[in-house]
C-alpha positions as CSV (number, residue, x, y, z in Angstrom):
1,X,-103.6,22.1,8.2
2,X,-100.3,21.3,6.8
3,X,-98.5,21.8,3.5
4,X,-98.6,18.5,2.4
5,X,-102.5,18.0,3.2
6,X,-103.5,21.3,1.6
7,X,-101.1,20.1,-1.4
8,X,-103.4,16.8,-1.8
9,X,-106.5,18.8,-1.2
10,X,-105.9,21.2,-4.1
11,X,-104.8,17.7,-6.4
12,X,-107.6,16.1,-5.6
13,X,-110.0,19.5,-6.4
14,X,-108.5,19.4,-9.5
15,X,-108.6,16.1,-10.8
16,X,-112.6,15.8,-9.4
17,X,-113.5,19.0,-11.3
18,X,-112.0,17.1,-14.6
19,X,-114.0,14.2,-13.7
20,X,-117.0,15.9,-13.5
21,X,-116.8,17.6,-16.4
22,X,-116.9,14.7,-18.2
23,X,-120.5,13.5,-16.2
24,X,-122.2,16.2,-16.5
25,X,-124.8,16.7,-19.1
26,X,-125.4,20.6,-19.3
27,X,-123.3,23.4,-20.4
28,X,-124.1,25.8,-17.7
29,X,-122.8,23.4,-15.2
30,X,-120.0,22.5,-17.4
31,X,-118.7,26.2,-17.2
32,X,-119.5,26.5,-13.0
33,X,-117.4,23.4,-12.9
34,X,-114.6,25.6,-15.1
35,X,-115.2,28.5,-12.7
36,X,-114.8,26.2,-9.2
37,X,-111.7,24.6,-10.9
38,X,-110.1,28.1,-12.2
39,X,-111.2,29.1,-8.2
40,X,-108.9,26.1,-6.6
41,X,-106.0,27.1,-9.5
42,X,-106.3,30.8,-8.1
43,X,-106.5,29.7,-4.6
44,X,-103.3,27.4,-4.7
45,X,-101.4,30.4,-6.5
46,X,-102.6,32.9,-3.6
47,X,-101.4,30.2,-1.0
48,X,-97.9,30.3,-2.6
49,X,-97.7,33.6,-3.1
50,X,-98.8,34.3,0.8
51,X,-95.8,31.7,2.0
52,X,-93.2,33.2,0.0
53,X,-94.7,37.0,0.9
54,X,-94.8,38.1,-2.8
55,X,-96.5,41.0,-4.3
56,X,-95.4,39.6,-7.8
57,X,-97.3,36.5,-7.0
58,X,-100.6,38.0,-5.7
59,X,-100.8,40.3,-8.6
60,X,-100.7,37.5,-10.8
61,X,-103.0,35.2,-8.9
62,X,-105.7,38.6,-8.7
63,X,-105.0,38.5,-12.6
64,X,-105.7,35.4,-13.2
65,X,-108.9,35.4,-10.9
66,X,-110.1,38.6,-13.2
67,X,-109.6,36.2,-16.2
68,X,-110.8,32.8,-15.5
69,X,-113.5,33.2,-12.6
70,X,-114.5,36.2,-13.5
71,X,-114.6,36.9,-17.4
72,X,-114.7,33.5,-18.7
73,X,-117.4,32.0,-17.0
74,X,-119.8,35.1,-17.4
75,X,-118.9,34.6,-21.3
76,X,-119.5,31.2,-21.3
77,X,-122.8,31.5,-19.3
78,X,-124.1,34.7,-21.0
79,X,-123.6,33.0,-24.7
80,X,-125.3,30.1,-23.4
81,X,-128.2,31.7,-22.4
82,X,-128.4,33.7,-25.7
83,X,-127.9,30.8,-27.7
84,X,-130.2,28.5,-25.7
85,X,-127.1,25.8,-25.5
86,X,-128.4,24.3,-21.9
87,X,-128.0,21.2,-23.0
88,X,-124.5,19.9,-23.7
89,X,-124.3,17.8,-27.3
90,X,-124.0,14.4,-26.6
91,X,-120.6,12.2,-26.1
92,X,-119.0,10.0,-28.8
93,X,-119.1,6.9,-25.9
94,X,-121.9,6.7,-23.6
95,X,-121.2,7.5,-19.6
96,X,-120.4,4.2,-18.5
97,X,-117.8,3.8,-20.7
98,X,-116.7,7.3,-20.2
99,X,-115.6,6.5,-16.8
100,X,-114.4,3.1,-17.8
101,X,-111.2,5.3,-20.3
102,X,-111.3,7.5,-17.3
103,X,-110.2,5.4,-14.6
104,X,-108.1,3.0,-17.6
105,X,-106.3,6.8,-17.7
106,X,-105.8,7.1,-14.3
107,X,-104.3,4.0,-13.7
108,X,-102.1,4.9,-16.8
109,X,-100.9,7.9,-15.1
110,X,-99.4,6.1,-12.1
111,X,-97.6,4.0,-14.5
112,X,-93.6,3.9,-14.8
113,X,-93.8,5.8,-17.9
114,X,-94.0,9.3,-16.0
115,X,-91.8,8.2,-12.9
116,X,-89.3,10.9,-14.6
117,X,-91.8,14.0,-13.4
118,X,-91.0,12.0,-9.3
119,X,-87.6,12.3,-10.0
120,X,-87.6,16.3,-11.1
121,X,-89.2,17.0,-8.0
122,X,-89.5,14.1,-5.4
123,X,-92.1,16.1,-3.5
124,X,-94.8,15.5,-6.3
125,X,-94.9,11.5,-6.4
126,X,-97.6,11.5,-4.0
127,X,-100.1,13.6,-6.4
128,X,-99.1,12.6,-9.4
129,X,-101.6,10.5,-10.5
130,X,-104.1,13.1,-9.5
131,X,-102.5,15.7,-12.0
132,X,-101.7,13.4,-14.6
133,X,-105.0,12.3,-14.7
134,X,-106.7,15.8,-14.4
135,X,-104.7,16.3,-17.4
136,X,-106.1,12.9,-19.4
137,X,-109.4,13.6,-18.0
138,X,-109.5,16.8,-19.3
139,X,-108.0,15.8,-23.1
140,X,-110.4,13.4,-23.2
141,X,-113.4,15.8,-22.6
142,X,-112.3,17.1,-26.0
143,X,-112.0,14.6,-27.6
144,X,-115.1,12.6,-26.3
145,X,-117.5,15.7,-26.5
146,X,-119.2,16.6,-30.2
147,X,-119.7,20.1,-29.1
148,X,-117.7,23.0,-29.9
149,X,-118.6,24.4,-26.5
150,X,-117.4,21.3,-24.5
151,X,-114.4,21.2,-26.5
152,X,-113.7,25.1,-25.3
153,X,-114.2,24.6,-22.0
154,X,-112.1,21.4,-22.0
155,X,-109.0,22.8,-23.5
156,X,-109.5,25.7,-20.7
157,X,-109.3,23.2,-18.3
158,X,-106.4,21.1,-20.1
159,X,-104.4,24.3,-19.6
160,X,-105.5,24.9,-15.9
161,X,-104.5,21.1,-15.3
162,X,-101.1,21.7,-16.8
163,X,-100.5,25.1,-14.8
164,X,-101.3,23.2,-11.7
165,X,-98.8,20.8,-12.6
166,X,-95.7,23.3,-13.3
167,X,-96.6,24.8,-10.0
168,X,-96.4,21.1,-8.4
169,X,-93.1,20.6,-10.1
170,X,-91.9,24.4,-8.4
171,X,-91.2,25.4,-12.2
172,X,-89.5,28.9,-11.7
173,X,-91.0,31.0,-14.5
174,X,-90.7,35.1,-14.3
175,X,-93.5,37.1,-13.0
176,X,-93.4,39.2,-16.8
177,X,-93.9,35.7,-18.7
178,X,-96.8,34.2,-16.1
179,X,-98.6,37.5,-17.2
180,X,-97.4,37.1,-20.8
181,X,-98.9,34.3,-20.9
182,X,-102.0,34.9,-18.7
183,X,-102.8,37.4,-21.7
184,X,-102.7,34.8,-24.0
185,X,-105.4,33.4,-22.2
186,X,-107.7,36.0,-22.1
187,X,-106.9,36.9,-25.8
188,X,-107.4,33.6,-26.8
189,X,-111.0,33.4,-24.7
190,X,-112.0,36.4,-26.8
191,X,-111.1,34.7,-29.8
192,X,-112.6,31.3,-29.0
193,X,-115.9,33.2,-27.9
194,X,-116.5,35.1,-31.3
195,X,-115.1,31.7,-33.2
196,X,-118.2,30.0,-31.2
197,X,-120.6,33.1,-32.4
198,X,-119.4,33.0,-36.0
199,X,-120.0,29.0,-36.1
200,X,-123.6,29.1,-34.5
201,X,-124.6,31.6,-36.5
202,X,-123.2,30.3,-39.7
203,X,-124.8,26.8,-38.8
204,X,-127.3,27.0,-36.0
205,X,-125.4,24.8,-33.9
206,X,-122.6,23.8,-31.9
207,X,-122.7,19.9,-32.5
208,X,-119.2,19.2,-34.6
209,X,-121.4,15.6,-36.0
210,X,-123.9,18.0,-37.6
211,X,-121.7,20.8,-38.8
212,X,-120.0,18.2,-40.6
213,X,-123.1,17.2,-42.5
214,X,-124.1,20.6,-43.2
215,X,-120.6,21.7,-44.7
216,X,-121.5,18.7,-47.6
């Protein structure tokens, strides 16, 4: 298998794990959707860091596995077991027309708008509408989902979606500041997770509609 076509395969992994966290109606397979997607990111890191035989780059790409397949999901899954939170809350628009804004966002992303990200790096004009729209896909989740879970998961996989894309564009960052920020992350996970606890138990849910009523 080629560069190119293993480039398009991890795009497309990408941009269908967004999708489908926007389907899917329970929050245990919202976060093994998060875990397969954080998988691929992990995956297409180690395959750099294999072609350009670097250390620096496997290090990171074990961190990162450590972090987002490993801790975050088993968070995720062990809080919503505890909580009883199976069942995702419910969207502001209904699934059709879910899809509907998400395939009105794809075709916005192959619009002349972002032909500036082709002409940093040439090599990314074939997937850019599948990392644009990952990206959409996965801002929408948030703001389309009422609960506070969704809306964790889906700002996880906003950043994931935006990490694949600076690695599409071959953005040179340091090895120190990929870690830096790998441990803002993790810290911010941790802080997200008790946040989650504190709300629950404070108003015995995780539905933003009814929180709202129960704050007046």
């Amino acid at each position: 298998m080629d560069h190119l076509n293993l480039q398009l395969i991890f795009a497309a992994s990408i941009f269908l794990s967004a999708v489908f966290m926007n389907v899917v109606r329970k929050n245990t397979i919202l976060a093994f959707i998060y875990l397969c997607q954080s998988t691929i990111i992990v995956l297409m890191l180690g395959f750099e860091a294999l072609q350009q035989s670097s250390w620096e780059l496997f290090g990171i790409a074990f961190s990162m596995f450590f972090v987002k397949v490993i801790i975050a999901p088993n968070i995720f899954t062990k809080f919503i077991k505890t909580k009883q939170l199976n069942l995702t809350a419910s969207t502001y628009l209904n699934l059709p027309i879910t899809l509907i804004v998400i395939v009105l966002l794809t075709f916005f992303a192959q619009s002349d708008v972002f032909t500036s990200i082709s002409i940093v790096n040439s090599d990314i004009a074939p997937f850019r509408v599948l990392l644009l729209g990952s990206i959409f896909s996965s801002f929408f989740l948030v703001i389309n989902r009422r609960g506070v879970l969704s809306q964790i998961i889906g700002i996880l996989s906003l950043e994931n979606c935006i990490f694949a894309l600076g690695k599409f564009l071959a953005v040179k960052q340091t090895a120190s500041l990929e870690l830096g920020m790998l441990f803002d992350v993790c810290f911010w996970i941790v802080i997200l997770f008790i946040f989650a606890q504190l709300i629950h138990t404070h108003f015995r849910s995780m539905d933003t509609v009814e929180i709202n009523h129960l704050k007046k």
